[in-house]
N, C-alpha and C positions, 0 to 999 in steps of 0.2 A: 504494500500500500504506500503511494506517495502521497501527499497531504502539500498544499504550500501554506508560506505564511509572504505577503508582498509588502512592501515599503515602498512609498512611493511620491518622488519630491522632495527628499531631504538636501535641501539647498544651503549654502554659505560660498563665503567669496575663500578663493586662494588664487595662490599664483605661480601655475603651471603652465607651461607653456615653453615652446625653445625661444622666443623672442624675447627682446631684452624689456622691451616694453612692459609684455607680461608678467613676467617675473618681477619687475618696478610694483607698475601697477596693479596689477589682481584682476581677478573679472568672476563671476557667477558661474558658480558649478551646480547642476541638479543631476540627483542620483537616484535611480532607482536598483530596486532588489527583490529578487523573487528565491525563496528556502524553500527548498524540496525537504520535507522533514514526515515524519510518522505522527501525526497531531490524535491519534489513538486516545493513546493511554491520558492525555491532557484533556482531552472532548470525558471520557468515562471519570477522572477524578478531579477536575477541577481546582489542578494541580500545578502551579506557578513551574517546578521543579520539571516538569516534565515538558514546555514546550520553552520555545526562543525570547526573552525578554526583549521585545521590537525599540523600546527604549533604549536599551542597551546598542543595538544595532545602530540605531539612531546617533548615538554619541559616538561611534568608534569612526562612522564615516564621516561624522563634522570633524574629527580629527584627523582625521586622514587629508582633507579639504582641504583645512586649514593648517596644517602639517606641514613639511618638508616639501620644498616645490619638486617635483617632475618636470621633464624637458615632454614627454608625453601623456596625453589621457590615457592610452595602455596599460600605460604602467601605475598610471591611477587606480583604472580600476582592478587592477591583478592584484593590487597589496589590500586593497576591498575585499575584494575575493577571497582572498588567503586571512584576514581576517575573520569574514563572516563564518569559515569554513573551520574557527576556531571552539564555537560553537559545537560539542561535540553529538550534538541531536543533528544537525544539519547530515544531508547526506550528497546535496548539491546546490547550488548557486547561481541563478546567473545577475551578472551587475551591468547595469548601462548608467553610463556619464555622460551627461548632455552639456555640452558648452556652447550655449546661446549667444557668448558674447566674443567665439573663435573670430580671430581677424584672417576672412574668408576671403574679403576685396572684390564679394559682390552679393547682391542681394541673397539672403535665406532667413529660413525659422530657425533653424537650430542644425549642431551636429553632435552628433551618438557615436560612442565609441560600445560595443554589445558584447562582455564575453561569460562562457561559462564555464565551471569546474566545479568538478565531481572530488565530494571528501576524499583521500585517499591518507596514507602514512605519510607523514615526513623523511625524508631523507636526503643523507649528507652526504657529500663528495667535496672529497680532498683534490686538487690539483698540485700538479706538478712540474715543472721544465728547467732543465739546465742544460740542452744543450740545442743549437741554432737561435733561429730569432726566438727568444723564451715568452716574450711578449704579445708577441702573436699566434704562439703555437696558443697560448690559455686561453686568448680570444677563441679561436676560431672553436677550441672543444667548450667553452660555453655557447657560441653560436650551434654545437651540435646538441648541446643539452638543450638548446630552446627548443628546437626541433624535434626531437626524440619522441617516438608516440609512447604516450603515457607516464610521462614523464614532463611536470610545470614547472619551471623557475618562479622561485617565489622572493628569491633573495642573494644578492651575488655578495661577497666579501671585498675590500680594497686586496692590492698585489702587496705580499712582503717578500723580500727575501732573505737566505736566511741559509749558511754555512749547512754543508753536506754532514749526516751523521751516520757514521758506520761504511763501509764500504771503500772502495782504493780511493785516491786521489782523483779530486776532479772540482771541476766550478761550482759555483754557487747556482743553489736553485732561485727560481721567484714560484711562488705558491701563491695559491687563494682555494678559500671556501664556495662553493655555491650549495645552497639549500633549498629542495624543493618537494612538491608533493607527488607521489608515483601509484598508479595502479596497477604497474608492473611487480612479479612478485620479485620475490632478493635474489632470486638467480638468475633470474631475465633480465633485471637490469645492471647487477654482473657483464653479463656476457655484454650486453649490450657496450658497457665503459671497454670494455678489452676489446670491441671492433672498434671505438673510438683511438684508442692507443695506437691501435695498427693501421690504421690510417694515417697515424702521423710518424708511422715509422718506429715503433716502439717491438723491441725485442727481450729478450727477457732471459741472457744469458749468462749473467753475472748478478749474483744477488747484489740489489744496492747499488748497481752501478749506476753511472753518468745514463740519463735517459731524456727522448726527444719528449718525451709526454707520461706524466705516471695520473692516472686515476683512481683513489682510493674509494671504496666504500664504507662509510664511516658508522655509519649507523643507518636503522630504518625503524620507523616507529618510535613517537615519543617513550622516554624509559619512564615502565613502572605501569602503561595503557596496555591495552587489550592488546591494538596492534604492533606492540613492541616483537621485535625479529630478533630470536637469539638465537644464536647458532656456532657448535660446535666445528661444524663438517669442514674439512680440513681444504675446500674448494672452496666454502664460503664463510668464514670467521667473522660474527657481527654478534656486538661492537666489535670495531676492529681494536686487535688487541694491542697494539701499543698506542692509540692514539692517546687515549692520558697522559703519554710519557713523551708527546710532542709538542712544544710550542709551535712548531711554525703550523701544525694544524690544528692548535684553538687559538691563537692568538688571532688569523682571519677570523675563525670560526664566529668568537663573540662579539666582533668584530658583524658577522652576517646576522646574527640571532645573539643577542646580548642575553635573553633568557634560555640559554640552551642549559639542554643539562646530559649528565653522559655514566652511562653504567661503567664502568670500572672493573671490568672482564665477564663471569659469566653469569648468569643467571639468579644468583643466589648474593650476589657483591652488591655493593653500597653504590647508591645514585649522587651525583654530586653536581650543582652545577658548574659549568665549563668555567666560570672567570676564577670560583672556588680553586679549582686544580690547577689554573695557569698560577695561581698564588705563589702554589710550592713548587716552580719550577726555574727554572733557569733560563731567561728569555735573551741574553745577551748575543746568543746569533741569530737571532730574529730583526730586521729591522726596515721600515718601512720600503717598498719598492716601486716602479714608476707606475703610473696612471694607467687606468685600461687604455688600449690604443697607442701606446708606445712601447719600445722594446726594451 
């Protein structure tokens, strides 16, 4: 049974837009929202706990609005999206942002930006590169993760880089986090990052060595939720196990998700959040790295 619950017209000014003007100035955003949710058990006990606080809803996308500018509505409404979708009744989403006051440079009503997603686990990927243009190799495998069916970017990390540990002699890597939603399961989307690798020429015959592209899987499913992914099997090891013991992959990490948090081996281990554990670590070869879009 799907059920919705719609929102509709929650307006405030922000200032999104790639114009400089926009970004100055501000202009009018209206948003609407349609929740795909099970309205069941809330219809039979008249029961707060059991369906969506539309109030709530209501505050999270005036924040969002009036929040941190975007260069696109896209990306407006994806982080909507990925909000509303935090909601753990919701089961899908769709968001439209209307920007009535887009500088079009000719007559219209309005323009809509319409996207939708489906709840799925969270999940994280580590990147990698130290060797060729490192800069662009990270680009283009986030340009494949945007792409990837079944698989949403919901949040990219800034680039650090950050002294090689363990393995021969070689350059410095640049890393970043991206974080997103997947209804692919943990070994499909696996396999999936290892045809990413191989596409940019990644080989895997020196543990730790110098590589064109690494893709880690970091985790799937918030720790401690239903759809947490633990996993033993020596093909798919989630959480991955040393990531606790890496700065360069939480320092982006909380950096992507400031509220992340991360199991600490297996199944039975202590949950901690990410900035918690970068505490006790040693961050001295970590340090920030050039802008997306440069090498």
């Amino acid at each position: 049974m799907t059920d919705e619950i719609v929102l509709r017209g929650v307006t405030a000014r922000g200032h999104h837009g790639v114009l400089d003007a926009e970004k100055r100035d501000g202009q009018t955003f209206v948003v609407d929202v349609h929740l795909s949710l099970d309205l069941s058990r809330a219809g039979q006990t008249d029961d707060l706990s059991a369906t969506v606080n539309y109030a709530e809803v209501a505050s999270l996308i005036v924040a969002r609005i009036t929040g941190p500018s975007f260069d696109l509505v896209e990306r407006l409404a994806e982080v909507i999206a990925d909000d509303v979708l935090d909601f753990g009744l919701v089961d899908s989403v769709e968001v439209v942002v209307h920007k009535p006051e887009a500088p079009v440079g000719h007559p219209f009503t309005d323009v809509e930006v319409r996207v939708r997603r489906s709840r799925g686990p969270r999940a994280v990927i580590a990147l990698g590169s130290n060797l060729g243009d490192r800069g662009r190799t990270l680009s283009l495998a986030v340009d494949a993760l945007r792409s990837l069916p079944g698989f949403t970017v919901t949040s990219v990390s800034p680039i650090v880089e950050s002294e090689p540990v363990g393995g021969p002699d070689q350059p410095p890597y640049l890393n970043a986090v991206v974080v997103g939603r997947t209804t692919l399961v943990a070994a499909d989307l696996l396999d999936a990052l290892h045809r990413i690798e191989a596409a940019h020429g990644r080989t895997r015959d020196v543990r730790w060595d110098a590589r064109t592209l690494d893709l880690d899987l970091i985790q799937v499913g918030t720790p401690g939720s239903a759809e947490e992914v633990v996993s033993d099997d020596e093909t798919l090891t989630l959480p991955h196990p040393r990531a606790g013991e890496r700065a360069f992959v939480l320092v982006p990490w909380a950096a992507a998700d400031p509220d992340a948090r991360l199991r600490l081996g297996s199944a039975d281990q202590e949950i901690r959040p990410v900035r918690q554990i970068l505490g006790g670590l040693d961050q001295s070869g970590v340090r920030p790295g050039p802008e997306w879009g440069q090498s």
